[in-house]
C-alpha angles and dihedrals in degrees: 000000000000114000107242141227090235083203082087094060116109140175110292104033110134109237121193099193124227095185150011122191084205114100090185112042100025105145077206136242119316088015112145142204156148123270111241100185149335112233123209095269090059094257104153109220112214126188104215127228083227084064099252126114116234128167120220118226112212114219093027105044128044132225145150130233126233115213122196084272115072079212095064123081131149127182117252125218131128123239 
């Protein structure tokens, strides 16, 4: 897997998470969704498969992106 310039992330790409620094509201390892939306501090918001509505933190928190493949991954974490 190649690290990602998360500035190339858009509504609609497909996330599996790795991990949350969030011990309340962690949706939990291997969890998916769809990205909503990316605010103007750079929070991507993720509807969750599960239903709830979570936004990743890069730098803090880890994913990693789907792409249409199911053979193509790449990490995602911003610089």
């Amino acid at each position: 897997m190649k690290l990602r310039n998360l500035t190339n992330v858009k509504k609609g790409d497909r996330v599996r998470l790795i991990y949350m620094n969030d011990p309340y509201s962690d949706p939990g390892e291997g969890a998916t969704g769809t990205v909503d939306c990316i605010d103007d501090i750079g929070t991507i918001h993720v509807i969750w498969d599960s239903g709830s509505r979570l936004g990743l933190i890069p730098g803090v928190d880890r994913w990693v992106m789907i792409e249409n493949s199911s053979e193509n991954e790449k990490q995602g974490e911003r610089p």
